[in-house]
PDBQT receptor file of N, H, CA, C and O in Angstrom, charges set to zero:
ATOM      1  N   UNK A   1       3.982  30.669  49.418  1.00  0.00    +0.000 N 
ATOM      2  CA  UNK A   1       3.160  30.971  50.593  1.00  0.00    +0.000 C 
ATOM      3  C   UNK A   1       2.197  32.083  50.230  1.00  0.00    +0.000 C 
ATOM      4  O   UNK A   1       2.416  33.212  50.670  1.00  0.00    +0.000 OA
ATOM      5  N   UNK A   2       1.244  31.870  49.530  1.00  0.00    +0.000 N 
ATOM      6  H   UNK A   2       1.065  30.954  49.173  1.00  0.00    +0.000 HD
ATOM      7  CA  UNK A   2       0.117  33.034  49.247  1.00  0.00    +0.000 C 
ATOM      8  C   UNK A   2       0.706  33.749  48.431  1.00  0.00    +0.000 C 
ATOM      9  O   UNK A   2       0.021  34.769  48.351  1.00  0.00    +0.000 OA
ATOM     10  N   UNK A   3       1.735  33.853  47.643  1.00  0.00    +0.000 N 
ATOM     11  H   UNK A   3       2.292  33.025  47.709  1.00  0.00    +0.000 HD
ATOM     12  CA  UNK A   3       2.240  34.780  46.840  1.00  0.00    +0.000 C 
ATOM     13  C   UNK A   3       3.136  35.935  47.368  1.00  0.00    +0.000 C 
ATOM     14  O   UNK A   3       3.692  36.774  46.659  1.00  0.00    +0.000 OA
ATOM     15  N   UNK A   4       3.197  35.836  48.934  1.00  0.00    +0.000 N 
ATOM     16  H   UNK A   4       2.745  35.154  49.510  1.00  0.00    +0.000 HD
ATOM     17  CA  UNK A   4       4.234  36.739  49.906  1.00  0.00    +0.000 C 
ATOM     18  C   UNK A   4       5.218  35.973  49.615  1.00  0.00    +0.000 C 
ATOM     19  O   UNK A   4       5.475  34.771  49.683  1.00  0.00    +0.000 OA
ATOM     20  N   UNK A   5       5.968  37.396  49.108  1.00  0.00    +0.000 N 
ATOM     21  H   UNK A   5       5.760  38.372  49.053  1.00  0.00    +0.000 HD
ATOM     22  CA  UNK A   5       7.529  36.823  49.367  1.00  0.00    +0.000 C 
ATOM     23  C   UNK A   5       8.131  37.775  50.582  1.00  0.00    +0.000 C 
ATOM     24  O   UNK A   5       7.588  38.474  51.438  1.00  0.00    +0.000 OA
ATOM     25  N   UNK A   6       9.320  37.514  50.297  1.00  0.00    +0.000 N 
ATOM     26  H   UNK A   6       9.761  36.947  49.602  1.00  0.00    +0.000 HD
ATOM     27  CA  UNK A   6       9.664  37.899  51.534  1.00  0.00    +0.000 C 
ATOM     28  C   UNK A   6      10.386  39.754  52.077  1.00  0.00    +0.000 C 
ATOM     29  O   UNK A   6      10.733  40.125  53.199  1.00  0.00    +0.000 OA
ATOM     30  N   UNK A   7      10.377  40.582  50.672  1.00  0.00    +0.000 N 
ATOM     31  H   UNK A   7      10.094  40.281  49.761  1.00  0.00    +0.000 HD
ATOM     32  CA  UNK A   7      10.086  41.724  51.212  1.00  0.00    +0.000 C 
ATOM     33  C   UNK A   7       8.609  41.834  51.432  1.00  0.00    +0.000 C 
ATOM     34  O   UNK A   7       8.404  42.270  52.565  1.00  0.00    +0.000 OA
ATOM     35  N   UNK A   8       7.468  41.594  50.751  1.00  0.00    +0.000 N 
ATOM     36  H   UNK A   8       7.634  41.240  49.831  1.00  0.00    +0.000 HD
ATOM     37  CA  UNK A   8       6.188  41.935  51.770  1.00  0.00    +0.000 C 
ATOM     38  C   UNK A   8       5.983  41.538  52.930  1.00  0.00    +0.000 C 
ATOM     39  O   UNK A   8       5.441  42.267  53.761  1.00  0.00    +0.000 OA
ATOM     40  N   UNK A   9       6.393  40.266  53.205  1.00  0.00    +0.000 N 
ATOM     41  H   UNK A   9       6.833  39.674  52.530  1.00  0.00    +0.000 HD
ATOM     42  CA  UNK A   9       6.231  39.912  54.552  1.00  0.00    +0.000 C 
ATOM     43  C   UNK A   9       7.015  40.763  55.521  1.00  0.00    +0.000 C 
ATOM     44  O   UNK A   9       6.436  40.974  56.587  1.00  0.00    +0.000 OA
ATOM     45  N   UNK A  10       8.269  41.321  55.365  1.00  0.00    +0.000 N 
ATOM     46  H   UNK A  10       8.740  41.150  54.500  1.00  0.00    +0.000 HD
ATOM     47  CA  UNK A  10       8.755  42.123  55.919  1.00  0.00    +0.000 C 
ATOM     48  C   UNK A  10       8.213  43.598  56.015  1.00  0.00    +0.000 C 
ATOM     49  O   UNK A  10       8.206  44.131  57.125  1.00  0.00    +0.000 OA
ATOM     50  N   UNK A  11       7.891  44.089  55.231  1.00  0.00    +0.000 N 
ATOM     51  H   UNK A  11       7.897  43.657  54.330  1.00  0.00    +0.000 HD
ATOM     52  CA  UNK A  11       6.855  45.032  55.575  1.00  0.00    +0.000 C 
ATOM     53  C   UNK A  11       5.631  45.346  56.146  1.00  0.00    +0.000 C 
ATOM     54  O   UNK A  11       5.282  46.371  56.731  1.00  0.00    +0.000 OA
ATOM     55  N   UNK A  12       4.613  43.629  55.725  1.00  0.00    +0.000 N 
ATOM     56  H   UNK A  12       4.896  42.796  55.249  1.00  0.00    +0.000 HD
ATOM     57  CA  UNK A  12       3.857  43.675  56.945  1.00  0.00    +0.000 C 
ATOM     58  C   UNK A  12       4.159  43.766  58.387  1.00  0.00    +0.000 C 
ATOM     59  O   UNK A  12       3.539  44.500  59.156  1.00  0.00    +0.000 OA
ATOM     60  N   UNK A  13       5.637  42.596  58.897  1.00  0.00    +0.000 N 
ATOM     61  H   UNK A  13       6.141  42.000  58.272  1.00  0.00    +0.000 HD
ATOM     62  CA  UNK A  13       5.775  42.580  59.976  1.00  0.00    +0.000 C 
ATOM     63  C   UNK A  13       6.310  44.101  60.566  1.00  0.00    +0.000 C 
ATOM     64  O   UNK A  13       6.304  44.250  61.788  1.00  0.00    +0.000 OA
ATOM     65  N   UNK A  14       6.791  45.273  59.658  1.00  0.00    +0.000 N 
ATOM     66  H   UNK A  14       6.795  45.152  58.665  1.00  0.00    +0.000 HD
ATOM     67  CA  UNK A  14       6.899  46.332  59.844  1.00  0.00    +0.000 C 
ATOM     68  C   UNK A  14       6.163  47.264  60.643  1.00  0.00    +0.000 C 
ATOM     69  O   UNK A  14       6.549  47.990  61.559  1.00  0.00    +0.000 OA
ATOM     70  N   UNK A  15       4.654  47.061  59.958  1.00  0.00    +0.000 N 
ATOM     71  H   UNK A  15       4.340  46.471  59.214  1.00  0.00    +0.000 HD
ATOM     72  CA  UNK A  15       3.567  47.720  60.014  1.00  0.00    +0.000 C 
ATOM     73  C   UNK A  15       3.277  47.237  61.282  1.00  0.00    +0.000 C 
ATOM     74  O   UNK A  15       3.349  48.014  62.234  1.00  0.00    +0.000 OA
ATOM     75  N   UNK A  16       2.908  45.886  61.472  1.00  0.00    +0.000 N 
ATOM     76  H   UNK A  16       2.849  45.255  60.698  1.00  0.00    +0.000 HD
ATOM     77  CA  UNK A  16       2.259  45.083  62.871  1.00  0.00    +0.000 C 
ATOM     78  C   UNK A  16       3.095  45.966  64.260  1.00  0.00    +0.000 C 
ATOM     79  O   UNK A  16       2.567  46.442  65.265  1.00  0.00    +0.000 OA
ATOM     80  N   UNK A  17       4.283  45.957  63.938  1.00  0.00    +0.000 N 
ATOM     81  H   UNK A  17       4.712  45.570  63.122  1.00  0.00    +0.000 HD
ATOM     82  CA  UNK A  17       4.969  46.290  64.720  1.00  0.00    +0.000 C 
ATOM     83  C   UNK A  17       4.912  47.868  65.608  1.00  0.00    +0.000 C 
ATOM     84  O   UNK A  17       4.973  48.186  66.796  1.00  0.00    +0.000 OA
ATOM     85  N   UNK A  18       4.720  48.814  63.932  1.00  0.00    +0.000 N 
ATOM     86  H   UNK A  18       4.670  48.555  62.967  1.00  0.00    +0.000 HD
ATOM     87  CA  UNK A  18       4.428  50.090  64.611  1.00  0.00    +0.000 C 
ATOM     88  C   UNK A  18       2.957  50.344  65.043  1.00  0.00    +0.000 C 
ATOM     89  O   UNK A  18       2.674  51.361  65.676  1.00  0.00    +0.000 OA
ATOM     90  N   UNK A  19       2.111  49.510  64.735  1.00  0.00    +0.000 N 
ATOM     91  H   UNK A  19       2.341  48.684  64.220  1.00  0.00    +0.000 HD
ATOM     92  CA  UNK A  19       0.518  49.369  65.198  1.00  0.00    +0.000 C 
ATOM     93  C   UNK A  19       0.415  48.867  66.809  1.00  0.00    +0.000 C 
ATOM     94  O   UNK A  19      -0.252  49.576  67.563  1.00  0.00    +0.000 OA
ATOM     95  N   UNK A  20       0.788  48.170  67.118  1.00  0.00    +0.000 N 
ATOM     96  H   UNK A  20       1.330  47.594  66.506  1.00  0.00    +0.000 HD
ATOM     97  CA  UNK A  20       1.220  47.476  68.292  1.00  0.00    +0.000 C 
ATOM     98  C   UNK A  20       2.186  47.713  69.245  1.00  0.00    +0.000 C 
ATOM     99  O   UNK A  20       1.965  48.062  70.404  1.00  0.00    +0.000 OA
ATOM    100  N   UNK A  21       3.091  47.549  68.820  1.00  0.00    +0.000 N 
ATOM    101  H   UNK A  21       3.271  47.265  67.879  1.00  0.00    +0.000 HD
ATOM    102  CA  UNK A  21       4.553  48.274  69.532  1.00  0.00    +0.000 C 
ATOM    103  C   UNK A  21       5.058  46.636  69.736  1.00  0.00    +0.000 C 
ATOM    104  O   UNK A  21       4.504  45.570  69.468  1.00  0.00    +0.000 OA
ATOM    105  N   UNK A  22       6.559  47.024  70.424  1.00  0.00    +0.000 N 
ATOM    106  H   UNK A  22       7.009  47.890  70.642  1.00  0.00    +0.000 HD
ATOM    107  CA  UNK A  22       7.245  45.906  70.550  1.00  0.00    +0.000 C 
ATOM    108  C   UNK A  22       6.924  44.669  71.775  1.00  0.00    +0.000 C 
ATOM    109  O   UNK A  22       7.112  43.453  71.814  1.00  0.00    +0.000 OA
ATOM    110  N   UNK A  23       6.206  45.921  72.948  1.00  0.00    +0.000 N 
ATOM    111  H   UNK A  23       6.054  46.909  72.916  1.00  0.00    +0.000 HD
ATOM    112  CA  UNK A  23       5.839  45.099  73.981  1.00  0.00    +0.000 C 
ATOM    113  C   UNK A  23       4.783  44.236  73.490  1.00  0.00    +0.000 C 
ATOM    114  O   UNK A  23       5.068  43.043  73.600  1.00  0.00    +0.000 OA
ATOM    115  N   UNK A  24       3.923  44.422  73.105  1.00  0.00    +0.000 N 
ATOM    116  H   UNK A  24       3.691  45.391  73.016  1.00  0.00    +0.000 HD
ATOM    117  CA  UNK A  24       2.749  43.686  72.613  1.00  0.00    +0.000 C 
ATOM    118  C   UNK A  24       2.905  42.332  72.137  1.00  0.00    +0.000 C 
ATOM    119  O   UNK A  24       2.290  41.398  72.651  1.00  0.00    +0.000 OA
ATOM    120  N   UNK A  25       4.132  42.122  70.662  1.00  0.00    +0.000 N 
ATOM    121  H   UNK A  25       4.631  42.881  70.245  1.00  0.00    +0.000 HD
ATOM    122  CA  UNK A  25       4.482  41.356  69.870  1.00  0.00    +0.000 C 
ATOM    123  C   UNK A  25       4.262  39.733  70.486  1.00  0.00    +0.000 C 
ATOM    124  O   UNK A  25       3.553  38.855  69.994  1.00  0.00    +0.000 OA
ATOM    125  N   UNK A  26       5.246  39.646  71.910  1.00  0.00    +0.000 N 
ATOM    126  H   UNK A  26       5.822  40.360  72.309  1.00  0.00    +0.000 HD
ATOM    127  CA  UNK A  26       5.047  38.452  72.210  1.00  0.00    +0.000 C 
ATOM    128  C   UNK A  26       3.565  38.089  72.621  1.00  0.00    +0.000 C 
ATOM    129  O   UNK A  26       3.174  36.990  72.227  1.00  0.00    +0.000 OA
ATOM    130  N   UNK A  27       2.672  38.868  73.367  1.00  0.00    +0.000 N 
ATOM    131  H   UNK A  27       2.990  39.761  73.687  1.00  0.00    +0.000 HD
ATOM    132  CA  UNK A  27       1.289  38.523  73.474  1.00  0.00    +0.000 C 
ATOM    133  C   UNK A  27       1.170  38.146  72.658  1.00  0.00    +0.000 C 
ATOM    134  O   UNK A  27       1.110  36.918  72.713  1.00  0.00    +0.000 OA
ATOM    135  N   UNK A  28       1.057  38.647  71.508  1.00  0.00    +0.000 N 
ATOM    136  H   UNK A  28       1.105  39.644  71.463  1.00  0.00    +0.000 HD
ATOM    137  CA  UNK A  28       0.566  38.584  69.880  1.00  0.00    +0.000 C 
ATOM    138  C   UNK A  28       0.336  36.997  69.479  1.00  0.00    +0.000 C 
ATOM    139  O   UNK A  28      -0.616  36.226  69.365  1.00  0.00    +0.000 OA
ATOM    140  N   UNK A  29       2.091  36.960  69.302  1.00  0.00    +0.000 N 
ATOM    141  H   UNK A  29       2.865  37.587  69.395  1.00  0.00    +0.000 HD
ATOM    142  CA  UNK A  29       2.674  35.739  69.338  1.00  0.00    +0.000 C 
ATOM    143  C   UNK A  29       2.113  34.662  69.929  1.00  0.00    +0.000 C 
ATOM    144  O   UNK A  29       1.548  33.866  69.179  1.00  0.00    +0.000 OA
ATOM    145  N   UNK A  30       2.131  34.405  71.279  1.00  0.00    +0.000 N 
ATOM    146  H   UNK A  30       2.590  35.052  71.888  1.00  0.00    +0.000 HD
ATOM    147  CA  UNK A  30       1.548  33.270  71.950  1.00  0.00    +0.000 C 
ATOM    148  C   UNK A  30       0.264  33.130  71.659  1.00  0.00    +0.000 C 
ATOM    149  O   UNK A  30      -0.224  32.011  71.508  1.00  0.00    +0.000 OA
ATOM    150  N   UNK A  31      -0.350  34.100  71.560  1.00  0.00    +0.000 N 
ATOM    151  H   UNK A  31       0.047  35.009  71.683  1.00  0.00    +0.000 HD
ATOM    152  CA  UNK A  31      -2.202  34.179  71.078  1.00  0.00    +0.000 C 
ATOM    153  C   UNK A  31      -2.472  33.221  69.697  1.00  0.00    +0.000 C 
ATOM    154  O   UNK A  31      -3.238  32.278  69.501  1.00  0.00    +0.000 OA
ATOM    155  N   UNK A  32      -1.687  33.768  69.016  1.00  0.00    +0.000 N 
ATOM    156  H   UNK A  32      -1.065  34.535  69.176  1.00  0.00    +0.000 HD
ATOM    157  CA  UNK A  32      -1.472  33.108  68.106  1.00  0.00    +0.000 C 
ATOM    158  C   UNK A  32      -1.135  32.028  67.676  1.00  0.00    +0.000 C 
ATOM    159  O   UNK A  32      -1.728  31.621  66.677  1.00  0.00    +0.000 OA
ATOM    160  N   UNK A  33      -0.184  31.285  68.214  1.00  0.00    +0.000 N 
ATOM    161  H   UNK A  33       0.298  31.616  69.025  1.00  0.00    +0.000 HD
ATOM    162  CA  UNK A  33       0.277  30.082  68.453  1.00  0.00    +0.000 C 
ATOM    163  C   UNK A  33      -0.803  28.895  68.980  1.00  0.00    +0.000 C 
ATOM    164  O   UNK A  33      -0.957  27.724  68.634  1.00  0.00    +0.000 OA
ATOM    165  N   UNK A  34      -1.482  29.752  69.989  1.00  0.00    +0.000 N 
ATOM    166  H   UNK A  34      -1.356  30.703  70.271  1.00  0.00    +0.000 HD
ATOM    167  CA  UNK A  34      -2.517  28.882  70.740  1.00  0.00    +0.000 C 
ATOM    168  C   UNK A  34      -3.636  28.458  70.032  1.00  0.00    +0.000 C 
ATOM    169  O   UNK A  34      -4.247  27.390  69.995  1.00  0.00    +0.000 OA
ATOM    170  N   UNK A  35      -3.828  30.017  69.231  1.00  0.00    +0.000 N 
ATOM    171  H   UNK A  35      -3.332  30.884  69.262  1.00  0.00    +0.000 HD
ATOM    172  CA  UNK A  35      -5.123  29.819  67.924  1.00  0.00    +0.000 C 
ATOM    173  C   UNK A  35      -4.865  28.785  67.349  1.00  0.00    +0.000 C 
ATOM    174  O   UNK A  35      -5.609  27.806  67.389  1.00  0.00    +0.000 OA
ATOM    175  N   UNK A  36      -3.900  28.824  66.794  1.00  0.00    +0.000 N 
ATOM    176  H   UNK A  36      -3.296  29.620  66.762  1.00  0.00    +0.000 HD
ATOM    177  CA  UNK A  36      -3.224  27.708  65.624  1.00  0.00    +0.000 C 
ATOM    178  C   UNK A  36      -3.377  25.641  65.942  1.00  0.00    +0.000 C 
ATOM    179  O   UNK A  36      -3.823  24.613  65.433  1.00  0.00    +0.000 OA
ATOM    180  N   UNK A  37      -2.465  26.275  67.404  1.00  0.00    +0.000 N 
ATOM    181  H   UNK A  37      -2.103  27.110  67.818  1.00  0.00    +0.000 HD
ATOM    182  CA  UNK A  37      -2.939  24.711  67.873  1.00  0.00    +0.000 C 
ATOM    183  C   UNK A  37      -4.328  24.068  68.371  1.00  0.00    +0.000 C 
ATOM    184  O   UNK A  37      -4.533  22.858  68.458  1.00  0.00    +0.000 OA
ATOM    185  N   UNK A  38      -5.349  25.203  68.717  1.00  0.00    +0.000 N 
ATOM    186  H   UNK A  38      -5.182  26.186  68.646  1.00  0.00    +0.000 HD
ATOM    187  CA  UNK A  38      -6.574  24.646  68.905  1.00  0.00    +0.000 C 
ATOM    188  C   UNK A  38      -7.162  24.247  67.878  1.00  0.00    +0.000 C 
ATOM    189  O   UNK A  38      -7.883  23.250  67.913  1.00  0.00    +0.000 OA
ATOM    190  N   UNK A  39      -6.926  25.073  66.591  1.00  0.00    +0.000 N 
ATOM    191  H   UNK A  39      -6.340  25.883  66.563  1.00  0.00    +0.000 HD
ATOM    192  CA  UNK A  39      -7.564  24.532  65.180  1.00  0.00    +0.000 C 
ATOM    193  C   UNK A  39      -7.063  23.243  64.828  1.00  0.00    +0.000 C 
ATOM    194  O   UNK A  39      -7.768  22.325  64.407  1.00  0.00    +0.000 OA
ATOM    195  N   UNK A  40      -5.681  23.188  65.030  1.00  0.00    +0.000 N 
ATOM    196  H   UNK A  40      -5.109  23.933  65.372  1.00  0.00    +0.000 HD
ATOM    197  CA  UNK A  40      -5.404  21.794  64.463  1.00  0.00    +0.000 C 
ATOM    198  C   UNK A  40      -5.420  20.842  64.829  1.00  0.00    +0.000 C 
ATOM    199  O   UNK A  40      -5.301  19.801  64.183  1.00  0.00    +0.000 OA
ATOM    200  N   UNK A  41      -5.657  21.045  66.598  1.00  0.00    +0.000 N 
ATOM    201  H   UNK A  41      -5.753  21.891  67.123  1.00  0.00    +0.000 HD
ATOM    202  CA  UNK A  41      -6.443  19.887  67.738  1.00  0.00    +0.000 C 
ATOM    203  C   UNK A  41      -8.015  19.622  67.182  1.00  0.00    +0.000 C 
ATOM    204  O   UNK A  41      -8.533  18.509  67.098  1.00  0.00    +0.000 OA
ATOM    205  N   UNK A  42      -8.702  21.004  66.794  1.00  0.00    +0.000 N 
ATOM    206  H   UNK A  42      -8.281  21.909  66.862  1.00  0.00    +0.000 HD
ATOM    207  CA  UNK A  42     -10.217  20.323  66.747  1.00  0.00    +0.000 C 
ATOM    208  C   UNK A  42      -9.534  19.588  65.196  1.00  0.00    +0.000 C 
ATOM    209  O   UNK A  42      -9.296  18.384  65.298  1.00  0.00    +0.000 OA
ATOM    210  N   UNK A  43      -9.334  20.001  64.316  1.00  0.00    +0.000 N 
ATOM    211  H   UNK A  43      -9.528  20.979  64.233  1.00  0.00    +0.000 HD
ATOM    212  CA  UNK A  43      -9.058  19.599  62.930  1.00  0.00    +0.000 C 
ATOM    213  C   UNK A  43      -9.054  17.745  63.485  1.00  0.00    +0.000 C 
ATOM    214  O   UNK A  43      -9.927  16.885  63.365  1.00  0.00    +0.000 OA
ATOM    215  N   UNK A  44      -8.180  17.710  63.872  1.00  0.00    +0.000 N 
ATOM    216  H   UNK A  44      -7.471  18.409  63.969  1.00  0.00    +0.000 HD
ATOM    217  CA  UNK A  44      -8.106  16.113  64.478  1.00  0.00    +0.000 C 
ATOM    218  C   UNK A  44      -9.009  15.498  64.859  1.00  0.00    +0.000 C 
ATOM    219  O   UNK A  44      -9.446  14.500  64.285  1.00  0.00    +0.000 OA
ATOM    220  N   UNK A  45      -9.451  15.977  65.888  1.00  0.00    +0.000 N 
ATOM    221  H   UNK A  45      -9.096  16.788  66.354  1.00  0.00    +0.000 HD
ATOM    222  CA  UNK A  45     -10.864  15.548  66.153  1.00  0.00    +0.000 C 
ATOM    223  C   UNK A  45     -11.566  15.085  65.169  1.00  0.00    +0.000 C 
ATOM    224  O   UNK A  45     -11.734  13.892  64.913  1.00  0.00    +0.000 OA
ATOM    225  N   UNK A  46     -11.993  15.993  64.592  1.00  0.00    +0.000 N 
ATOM    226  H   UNK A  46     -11.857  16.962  64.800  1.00  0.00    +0.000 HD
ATOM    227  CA  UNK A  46     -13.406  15.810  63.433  1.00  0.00    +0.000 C 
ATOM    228  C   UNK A  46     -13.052  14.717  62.564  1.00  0.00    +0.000 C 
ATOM    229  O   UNK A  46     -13.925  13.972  62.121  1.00  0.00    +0.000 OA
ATOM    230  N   UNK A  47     -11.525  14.532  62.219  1.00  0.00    +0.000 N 
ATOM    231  H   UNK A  47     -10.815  15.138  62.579  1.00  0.00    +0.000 HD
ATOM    232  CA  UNK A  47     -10.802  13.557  61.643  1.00  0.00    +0.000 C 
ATOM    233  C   UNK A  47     -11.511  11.874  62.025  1.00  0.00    +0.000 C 
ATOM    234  O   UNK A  47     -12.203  11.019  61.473  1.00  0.00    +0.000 OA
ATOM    235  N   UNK A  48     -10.841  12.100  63.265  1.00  0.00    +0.000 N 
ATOM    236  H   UNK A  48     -10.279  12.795  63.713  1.00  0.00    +0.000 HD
ATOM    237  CA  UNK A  48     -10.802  10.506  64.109  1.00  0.00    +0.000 C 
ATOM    238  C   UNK A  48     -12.907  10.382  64.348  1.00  0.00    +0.000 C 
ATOM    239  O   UNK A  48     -13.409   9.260  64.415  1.00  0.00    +0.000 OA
ATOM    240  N   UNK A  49     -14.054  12.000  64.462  1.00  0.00    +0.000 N 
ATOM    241  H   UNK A  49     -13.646  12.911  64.407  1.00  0.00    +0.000 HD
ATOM    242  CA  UNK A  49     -15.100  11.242  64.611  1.00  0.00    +0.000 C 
ATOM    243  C   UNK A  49     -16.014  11.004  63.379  1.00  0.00    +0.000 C 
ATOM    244  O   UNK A  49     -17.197  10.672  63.458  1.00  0.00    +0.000 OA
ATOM    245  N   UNK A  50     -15.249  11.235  62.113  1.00  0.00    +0.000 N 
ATOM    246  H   UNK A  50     -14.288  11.504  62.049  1.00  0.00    +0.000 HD
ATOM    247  CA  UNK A  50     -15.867  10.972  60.763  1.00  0.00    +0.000 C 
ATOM    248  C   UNK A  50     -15.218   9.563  60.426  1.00  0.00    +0.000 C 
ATOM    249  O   UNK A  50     -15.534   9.031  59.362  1.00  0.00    +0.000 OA
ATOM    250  N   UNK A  51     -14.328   8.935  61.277  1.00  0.00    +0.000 N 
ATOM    251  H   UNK A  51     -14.071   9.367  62.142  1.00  0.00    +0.000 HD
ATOM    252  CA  UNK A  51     -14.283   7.643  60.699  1.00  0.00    +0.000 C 
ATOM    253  C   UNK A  51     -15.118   6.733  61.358  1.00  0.00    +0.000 C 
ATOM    254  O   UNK A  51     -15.188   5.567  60.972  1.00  0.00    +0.000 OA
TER     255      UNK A  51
């Protein structure tokens, strides 16, 4: 995965954490999630109007 293993990733999520705080995290989270699925909804799209 990008060359993160899994103590860096743990240290990033360290950092995120004290930048943000704990309340934040789930905002974070769902924001994120949503990002993710809109990209891979348009991704589809463009799929199905290039054929």
């Amino acid at each position: 995965m990008f060359g993160i293993g899994m103590p860096e990733l743990i240290v990033i999520l360290v950092i995120i954490l004290l930048i943000f705080g704990a309340a934040k995290l789930p905002e974070i989270g769902k924001a994120l999630g949503k990002a993710i699925k809109e990209f891979k909804r348009a991704g589809k799209e463009d799929d199905t109007k290039s054929k």
